[in-house]
C-alpha atoms as one frame of an Amber mdcrd trajectory, in Angstrom:
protein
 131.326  67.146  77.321 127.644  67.228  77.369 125.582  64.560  78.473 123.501
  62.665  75.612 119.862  62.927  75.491 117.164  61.196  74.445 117.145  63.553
  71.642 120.401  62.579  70.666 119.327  58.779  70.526 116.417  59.799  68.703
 118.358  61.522  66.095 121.085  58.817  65.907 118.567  56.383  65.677 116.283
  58.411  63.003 113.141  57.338  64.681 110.518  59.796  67.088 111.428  60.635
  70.187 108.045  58.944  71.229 109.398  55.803  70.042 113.120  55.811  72.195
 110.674  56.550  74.727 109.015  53.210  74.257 112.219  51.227  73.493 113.191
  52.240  76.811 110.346  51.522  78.700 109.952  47.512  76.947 106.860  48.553
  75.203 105.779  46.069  72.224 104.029  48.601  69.890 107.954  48.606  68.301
 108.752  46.810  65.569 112.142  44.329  65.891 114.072  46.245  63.349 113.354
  50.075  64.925 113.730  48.587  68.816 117.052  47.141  67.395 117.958  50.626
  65.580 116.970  52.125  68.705 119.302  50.196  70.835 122.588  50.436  68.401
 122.276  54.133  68.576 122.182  53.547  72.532 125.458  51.694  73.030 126.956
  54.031  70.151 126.064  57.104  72.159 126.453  55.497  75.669 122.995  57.019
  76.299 122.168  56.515  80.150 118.822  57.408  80.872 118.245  58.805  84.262
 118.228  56.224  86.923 116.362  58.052  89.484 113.798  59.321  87.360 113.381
  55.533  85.968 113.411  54.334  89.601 110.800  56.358  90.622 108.667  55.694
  87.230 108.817  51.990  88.105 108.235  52.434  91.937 105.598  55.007  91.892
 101.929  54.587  92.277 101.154  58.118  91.796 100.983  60.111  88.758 103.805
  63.292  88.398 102.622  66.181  86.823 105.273  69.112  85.545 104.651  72.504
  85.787 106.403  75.159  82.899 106.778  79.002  83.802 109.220  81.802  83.684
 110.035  84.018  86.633 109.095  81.726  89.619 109.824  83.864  92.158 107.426
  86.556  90.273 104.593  86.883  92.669 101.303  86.199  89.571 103.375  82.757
  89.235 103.407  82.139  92.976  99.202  83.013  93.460  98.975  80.748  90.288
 101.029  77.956  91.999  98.832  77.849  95.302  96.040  77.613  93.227  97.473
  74.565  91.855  98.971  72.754  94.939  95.642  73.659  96.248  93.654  71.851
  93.857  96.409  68.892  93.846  95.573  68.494  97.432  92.006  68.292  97.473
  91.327  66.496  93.898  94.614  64.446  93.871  96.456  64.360  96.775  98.760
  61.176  95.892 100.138  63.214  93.020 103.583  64.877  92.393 104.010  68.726
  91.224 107.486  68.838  89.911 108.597  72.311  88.637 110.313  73.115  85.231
 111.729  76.867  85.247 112.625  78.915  82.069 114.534  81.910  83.619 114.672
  83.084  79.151 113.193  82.217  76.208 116.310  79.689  75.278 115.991  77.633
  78.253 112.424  76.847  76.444 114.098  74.140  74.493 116.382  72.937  77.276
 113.959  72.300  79.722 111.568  70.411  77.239 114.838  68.246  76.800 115.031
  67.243  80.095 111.299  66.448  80.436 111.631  63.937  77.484 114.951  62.763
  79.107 113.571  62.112  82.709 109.841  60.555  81.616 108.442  61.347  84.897
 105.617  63.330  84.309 102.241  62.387  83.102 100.699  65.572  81.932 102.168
  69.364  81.917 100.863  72.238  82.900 102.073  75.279  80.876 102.269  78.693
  82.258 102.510  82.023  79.631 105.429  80.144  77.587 105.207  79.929  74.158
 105.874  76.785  73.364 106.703  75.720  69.327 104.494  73.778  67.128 107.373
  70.827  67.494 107.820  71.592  70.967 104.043  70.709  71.570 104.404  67.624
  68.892 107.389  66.326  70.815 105.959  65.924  74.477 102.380  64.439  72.999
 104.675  62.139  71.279 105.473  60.586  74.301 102.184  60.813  75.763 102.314
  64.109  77.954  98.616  65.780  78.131  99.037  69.688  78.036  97.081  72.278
  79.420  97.583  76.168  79.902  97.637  79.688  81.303  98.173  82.129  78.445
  97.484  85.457  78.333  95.120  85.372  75.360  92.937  82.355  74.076  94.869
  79.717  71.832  93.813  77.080  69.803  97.213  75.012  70.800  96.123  73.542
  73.833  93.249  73.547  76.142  93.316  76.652  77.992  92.407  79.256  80.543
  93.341  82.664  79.767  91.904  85.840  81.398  90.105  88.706  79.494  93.046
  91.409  79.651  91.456  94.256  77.536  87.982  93.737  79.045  89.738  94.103
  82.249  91.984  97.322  81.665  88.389  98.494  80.441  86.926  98.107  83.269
  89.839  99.802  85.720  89.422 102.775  82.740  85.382 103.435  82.933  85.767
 102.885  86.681  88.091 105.871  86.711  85.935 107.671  83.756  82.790 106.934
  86.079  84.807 109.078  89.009  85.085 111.955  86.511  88.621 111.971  85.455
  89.626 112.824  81.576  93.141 112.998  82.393  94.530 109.264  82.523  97.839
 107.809  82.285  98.886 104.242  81.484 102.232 102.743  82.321 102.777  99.216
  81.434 105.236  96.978  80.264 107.368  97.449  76.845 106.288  95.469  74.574
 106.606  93.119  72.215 109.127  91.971  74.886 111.491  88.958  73.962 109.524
  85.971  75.669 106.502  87.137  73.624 104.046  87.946  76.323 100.647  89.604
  75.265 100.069  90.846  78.263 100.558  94.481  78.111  99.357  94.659  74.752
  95.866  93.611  75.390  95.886  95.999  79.010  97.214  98.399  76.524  94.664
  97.886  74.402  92.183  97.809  76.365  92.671 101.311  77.782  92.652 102.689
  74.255  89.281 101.226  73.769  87.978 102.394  77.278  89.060 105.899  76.182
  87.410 105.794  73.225  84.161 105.055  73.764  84.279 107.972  76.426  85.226
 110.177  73.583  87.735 110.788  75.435  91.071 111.359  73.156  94.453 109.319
  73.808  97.334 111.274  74.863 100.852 109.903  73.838 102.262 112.080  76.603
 100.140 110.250  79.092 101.498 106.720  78.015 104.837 105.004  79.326 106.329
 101.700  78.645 109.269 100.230  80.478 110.996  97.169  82.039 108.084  95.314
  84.435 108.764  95.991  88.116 108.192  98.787  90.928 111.472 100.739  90.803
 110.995 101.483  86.358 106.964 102.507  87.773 108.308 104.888  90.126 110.329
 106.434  87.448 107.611 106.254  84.474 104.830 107.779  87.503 107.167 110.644
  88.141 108.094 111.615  84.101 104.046 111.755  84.585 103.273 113.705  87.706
 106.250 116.539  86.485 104.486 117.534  83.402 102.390 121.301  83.004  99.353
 119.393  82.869  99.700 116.043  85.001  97.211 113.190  84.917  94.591 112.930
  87.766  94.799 109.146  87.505  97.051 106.653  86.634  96.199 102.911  85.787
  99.504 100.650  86.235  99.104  97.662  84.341 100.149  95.482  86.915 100.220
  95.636  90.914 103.317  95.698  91.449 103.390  98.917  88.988 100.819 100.255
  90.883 102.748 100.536  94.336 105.287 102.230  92.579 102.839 105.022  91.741
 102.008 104.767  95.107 105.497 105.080  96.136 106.199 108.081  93.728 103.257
 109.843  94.751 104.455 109.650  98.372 107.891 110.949  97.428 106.782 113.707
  95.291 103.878 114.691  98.501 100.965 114.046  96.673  98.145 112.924  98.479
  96.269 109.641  97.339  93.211 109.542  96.141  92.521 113.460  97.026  95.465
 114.850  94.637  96.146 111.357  92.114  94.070 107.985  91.975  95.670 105.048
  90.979  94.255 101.454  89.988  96.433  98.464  89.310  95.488  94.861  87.859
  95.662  91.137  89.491  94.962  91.683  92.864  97.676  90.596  94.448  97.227
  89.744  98.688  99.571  93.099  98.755  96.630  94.778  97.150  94.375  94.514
  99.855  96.969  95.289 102.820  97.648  98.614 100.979  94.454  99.320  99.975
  94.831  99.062  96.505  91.628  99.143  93.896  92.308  96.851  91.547  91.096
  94.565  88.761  90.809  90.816  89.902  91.740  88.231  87.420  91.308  85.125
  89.552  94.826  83.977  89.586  94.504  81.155  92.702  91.355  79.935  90.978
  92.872  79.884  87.204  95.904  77.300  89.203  92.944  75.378  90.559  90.550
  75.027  87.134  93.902  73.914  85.313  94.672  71.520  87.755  90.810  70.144
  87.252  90.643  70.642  83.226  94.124  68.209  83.414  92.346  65.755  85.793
  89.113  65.371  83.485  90.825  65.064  80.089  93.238  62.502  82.169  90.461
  60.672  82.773  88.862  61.107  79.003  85.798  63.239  80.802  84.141  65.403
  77.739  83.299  68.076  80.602  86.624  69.363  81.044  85.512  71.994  77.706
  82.836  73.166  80.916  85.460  74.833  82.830  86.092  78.530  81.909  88.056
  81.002  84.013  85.756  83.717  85.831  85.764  87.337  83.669  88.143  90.081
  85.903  86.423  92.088  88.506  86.627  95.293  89.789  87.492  95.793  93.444
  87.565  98.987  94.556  89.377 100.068  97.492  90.858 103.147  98.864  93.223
 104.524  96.161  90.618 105.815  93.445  88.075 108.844  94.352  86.462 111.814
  92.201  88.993 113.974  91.385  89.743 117.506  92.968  89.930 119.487  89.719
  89.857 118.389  86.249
């Protein structure tokens, strides 16, 4: 049988979340009759809140801040995450990180559950996932400041976000600026089913690039797949076999990237002499391989979200100051003029 929630009190009880919340923690801002309400649908439901996360509440003189985001092993997440402990350490280093992970979209509502249900954390930090309107409404209920990493600017929550299409634009003219017409794109499928912009806007972005080269988009030059290296390597080498391959290719990620790099090494291409190939994020791999890139700051965006938290913690106006840094181009050794076009 599954346990009961605070949810399940909540609903029993017909009050807020918000207000079990208080009930539980012997606020006064409850009136008698909704405390009392409160505390039938309690012993009805033989609710028992969790004790270490209560203990610890009590005990504590620190603050615990949760962290939300998919795919933790995924290596964006990780650069974000150092940014963050980072930050933690230097700005706040008697504070918690606890971590919340959404391995699909219907853990979203499962894991904001058990954030209600343990009360530890003071503030959340929300990486890419789309949480609800009531999602959002239910953890401010109970006091929880939110802050994010999206993909795109949104109006939900105060945010950082990175300029995708500006930067696929700018791995495009760099590769325009080299000479080549010929350019592929492989990035992600999307919409995919958490709802992530990303490869739409690097998508977009491309198209745009293109464009305003007058150069014209060709649907043979474009794959989508599944993110990772081994779906790149296949997607690079659909590309590379046709009568007239592309002299470039711009993965939309990294990790794409280096399996075009991979491919291009199977099929005995040389790189950049016979294929360039730029990625985006800059991963640490990047530089060890020699990858050019687009930068999008991902250490520093877990370190300004740590410090936009702090300030409107603290009720600091300036916290609206803090902006992520536009992408950058770093160029390295895997994008050159190229031999014929």
């Amino acid at each position: 049988m599954p346990s009961v929630t605070i949810r399940d009190v909540a609903r029993q009880a017909g009050v807020g979340i918000g207000t079990v919340s208080r009930v539980l923690n012997g606020s006064a801002n409850v009136s008698p009759q909704t405390r009392e309400r409160v505390l039938k649908a309690i012993r009805q439901l033989n609710y028992q809140p969790n004790s270490a996360a209560r203990t610890l509440s009590r005990r504590a003189r620190h603050r615990t801040f949760g962290v939300l985001l998919p795919f933790f092993a995924y290596q964006p997440f990780v650069e974000r995450l150092r940014g963050v402990q980072a930050a933690l350490s230097r700005l706040a280093p008697d504070d918690i990180l606890l971590l919340y992970h959404v391995g699909s979209p219907e853990q979203i509502e499962t894991q904001v559950d058990l954030i209600l249900d343990q009360r530890l954390i003071t503030a959340l930090l929300v990486m890419t996932v789309n949480l609800s309107e009531a999602q959002r409404a239910r953890l401010r209920e109970v006091g929880i400041t939110l802050v994010g990493i999206y993909d795109r600017p949104t109006d939900q929550m105060p945010c950082l976000a990175p300029q995708n299409a500006y930067g696929a634009q700018l791995a495009v003219q760099h590769l325009i600026g080299l000479g080549h017409k010929r350019i592929a794109y492989i990035g992600d499928a999307f919409p995919d089913r958490y709802g992530f912009p990303t490869s739409e806007e690097r998508y977009r972005g491309y198209c745009e690039a293109l464009r305003a080269a007058g150069i014209p988009l060709r649907p043979e030059y474009v794959r989508f797949g599944e993110h990772g290296q081994e779906v790149a390597r296949q997607l690079s080498a659909e590309l590379l076999r046709l009568p007239e391959p592309p002299t470039a290719i711009f993965a939309m990620s990294d990790m794409q990237a280096l399996g075009v790099l991979a491919t291009a090494r199977d099929l005995h291409i040389p790189v950049p002499q016979g294929l360039s190939v730029i990625g985006f994020d800059d991963l640490e791999v990047a530089h060890y391989v020699g990858l050019t890139t687009i930068r999008q700051h991902m250490q520093q965006s877990g370190a300004l979200a740590i410090e936009m938290l702090l300030k409107l913690l603290a009720g600091d106006a300036d916290w609206q100051a803090i902006q992520l840094p536009p992408p950058e181009l770093i160029v390295r050794s895997t994008t050159d003029r190229p031999a014929q076009e």
